[in-house]
C-alpha positions, -999 to 999 in steps of 0.1 A, spaced: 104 26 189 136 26 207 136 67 212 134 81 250 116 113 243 93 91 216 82 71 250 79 100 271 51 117 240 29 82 241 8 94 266 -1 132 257 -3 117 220 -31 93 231 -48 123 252 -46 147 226 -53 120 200 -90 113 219 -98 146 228 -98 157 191 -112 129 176 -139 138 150 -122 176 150 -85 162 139 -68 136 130 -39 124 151 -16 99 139 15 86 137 41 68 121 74 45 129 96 61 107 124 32 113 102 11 91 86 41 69 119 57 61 114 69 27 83 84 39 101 102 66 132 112 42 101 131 21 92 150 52 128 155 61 126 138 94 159 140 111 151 137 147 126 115 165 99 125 178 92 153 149 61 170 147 41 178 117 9 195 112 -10 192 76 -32 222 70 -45 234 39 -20 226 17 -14 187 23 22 185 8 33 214 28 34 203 65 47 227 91 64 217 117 51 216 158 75 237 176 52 239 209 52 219 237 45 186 241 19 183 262 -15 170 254 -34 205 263 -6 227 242 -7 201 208 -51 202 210 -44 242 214 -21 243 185 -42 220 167 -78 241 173 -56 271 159 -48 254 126 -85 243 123 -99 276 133 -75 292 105 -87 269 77 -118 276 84 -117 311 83 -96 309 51 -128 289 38 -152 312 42 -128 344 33 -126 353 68 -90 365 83 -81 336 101 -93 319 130 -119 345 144 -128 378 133 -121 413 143 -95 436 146 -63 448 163 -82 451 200 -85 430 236 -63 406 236 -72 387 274 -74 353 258 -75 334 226 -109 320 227 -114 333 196 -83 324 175 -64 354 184 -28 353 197 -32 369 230 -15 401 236 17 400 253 20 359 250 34 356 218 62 328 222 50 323 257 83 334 282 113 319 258 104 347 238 111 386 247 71 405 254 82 440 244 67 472 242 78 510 239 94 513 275 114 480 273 127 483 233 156 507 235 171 487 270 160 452 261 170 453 222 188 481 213 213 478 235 218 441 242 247 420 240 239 397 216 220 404 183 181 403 186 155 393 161 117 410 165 85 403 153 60 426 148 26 409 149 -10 416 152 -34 395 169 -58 382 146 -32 375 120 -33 336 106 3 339 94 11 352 128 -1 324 145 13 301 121 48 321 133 46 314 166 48 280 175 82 284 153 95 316 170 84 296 203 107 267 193 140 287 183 135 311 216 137 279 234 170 265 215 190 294 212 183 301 252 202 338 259 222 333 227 205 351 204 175 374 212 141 366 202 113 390 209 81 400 190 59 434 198 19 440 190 22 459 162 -15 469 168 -11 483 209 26 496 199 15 513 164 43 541 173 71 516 174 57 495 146 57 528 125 91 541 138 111 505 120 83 509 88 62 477 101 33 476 72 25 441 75 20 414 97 46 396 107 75 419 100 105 405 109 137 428 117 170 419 129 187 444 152 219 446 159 239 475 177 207 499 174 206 492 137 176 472 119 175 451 91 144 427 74 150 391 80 137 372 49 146 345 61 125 310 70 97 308 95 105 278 111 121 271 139 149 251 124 157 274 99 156 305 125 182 292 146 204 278 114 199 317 106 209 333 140 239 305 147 255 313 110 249 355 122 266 346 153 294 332 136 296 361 108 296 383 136 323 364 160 298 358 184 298 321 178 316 308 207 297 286 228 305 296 262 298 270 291 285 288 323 301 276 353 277 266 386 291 294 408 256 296 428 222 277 435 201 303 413 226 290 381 214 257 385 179 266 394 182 286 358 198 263 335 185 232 348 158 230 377 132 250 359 137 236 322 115 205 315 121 182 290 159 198 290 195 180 294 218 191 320 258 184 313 278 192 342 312 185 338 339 185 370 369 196 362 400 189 382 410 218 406 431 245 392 461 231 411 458 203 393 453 215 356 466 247 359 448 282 335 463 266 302 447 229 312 417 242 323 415 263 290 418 232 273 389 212 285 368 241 280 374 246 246 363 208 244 333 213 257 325 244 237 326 224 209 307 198 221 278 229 232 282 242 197 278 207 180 249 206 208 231 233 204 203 219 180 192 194 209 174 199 242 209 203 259 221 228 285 259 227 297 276 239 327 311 231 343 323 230 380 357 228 396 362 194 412 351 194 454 332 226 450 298 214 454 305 185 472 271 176 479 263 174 440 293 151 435 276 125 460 242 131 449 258 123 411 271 89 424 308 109 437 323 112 397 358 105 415 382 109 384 383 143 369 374 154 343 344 138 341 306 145 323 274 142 338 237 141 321 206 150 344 169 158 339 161 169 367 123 168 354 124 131 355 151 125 385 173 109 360 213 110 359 241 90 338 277 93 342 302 91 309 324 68 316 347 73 283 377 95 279 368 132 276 375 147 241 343 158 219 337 126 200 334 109 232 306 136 247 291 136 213 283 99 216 272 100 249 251 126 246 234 103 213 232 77 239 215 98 266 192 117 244 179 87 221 176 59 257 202 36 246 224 47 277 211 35 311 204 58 341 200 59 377 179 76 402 188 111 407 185 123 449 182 149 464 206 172 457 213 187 489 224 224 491 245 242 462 272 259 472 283 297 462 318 301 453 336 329 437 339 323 397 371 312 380 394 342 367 409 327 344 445 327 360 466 296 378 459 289 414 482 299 440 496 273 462 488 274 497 524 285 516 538 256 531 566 254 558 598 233 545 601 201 559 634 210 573 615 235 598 612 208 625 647 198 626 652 208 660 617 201 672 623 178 699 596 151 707 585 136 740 590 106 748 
């Protein structure tokens, strides 16, 4: 009852709740006064999701978004496919690998699976988008009409939208790119590679969004790649990226004293800090971002002028919401505040306009240089009127 985001759902969940009635049922449950209930569903997080299809004591989780049109969507999908699976049909709708404008009839659209967390790709973008990116990239090769395709995809949805540019997520129609489906030995649908360095694998992993991005995090780290680097807000397109156009996300910006001040090897230091607070993050709806104290001075006011540095603080821009932290700035502090923001327990304020973001020149990772000054001995024999 007490949960932020659980608030924020109330209203989509009645929407969607009356516009399926008689199609599905909607429902829900406190699961601070059912907890053994919730501990059988393994409920960790509040709000969670979960959708009972055929199979009753196998729910799957929601990973879409949660909005009343996108939850009656999801929930038309799963009715369309147990239907079809009722009367021996292949899913939710009949036919084969063509059109794809649309998914009136149960099929996942071409070019849409994931919606735009997740990588569209096709012959001509393959070799520049996966083959040679920087971090490793997992595919799936779908088809359309496909039930356990479109079971997939609110999942692969969800950990596109938590790992962020991490980890790659992308997924191909298998049935308008049968060369490159045949090329990587794609025989059914999904088919799920992992590619790394132009090299492909099978995932056999889960197909839920949880247990994708457990996968890709613990690859990350097998593969030293599991550094959580913090951007830093160099330019108003970084912000407009990381925060401005995410809804439902958490912004952390922390101001960091000046490099004067702190010097590379203190600067380093709070970094690392908030790495790990990123990396201990990075299962919740939370984006971080650093900036040197005074250079976007007209973010500092808008944030209520931090003051002291270093200093944390949380906005959704979404809701024109900001909180300051106001402890001392090591991970178990963040951590706890973060708890605080995320769950409601921590009060906010109105979040103003932000005025205009400034573009400085990133950090290189060096120690300032001190502006030259003249000795104070250099006036000596300066004489002064009067």
């Amino acid at each position: 009852p007490w949960c932020g985001h659980c608030k924020s759902l109330v209203p989509d969940w009645a929407r969607a709740a009356k516009a399926l009635k008689g199609v599905v049922k909607v429902a829900a449950v406190d699961a601070t006064a059912e907890e053994a209930l919730a501990r059988k569903y393994g409920i960790k997080g509040f709000p969670t999701i979960k959708l009972f299809g055929a199979d009753k004591r196998r729910p799957s989780d929601y990973g879409g978004a949660r909005d009343a049109p996108s939850i009656v969507q999801s929930c038309l999908n799963a009715a369309r496919e147990l239907v079809g699976s009722r009367i021996g049909g292949q899913g939710g709708g009949g036919g084969g690998g063509g059109g794809g404008a649309g998914t009136g009839d149960g099929r996942t659209a071409r070019g849409e699976f994931g919606g735009s967390a997740v990588a569209q790709l096709d012959a001509s973008s393959f070799k520049r988008v996966v083959l040679e990116s920087a971090v490793p990239f997992l595919v799936s090769f779908y088809a359309p009409w496909c039930g356990h395709c479109k079971r997939l995809e609110p999942e692969w949805k969800g950990a596109a939208e938590a790992l962020g540019a991490s980890f790659g997520i992308g997924a191909v129609d298998a049935t308008a790119e049968q060369a490159l489906a045949q090329q990587y030995g794609v025989q059914g649908y999904p088919t799920i590679k992992l590619f790394w360095r132009g090299e492909a694998t099978d995932y056999h992993g889960e197909r839920e969004a949880d247990g994708i991005v457990d996968f890709a995090y613990a690859k990350l780290e097998e593969l030293g790649l599991g550094g959580a680097d913090v951007a830093q807000l160099t330019a108003p397109e970084v912000w407009a990226s990381a925060c401005a156009s995410k809804r439902n996300r958490l912004c952390v910006l922390a101001f960091l004293p000046h490099i004067l001040d702190s010097a590379a090897a203190g600067r380093t230091a709070y970094l690392e800090t908030l790495g790990a607070a990123a990396r201990k993050s990075r299962r919740s709806p939370v984006t971080f971002l650093w900036a040197e104290a005074g250079s976007q001075p007209e973010l500092e006011r808008a944030l209520g002028g931090p003051g002291l540095f270093p200093t944390l603080v949380a906005v959704s821009a979404d809701k024109g919401r900001y909180a300051q932290m106001r402890d001392a700035f090591d991970e178990r502090h963040i951590g706890a505040f973060l708890m605080g923001v995320l769950t409601g327990r921590t009060a906010t304020s109105d979040l103003g306009s932000l005025g205009a973001l400034a573009t400085v020149e990133p950090w290189d990772g060096q120690d300032g240089t001190p502006l030259d000054e003249e000795p104070l001995d250099a006036y000596d024999d300066v004489e002064l009127d009067g």
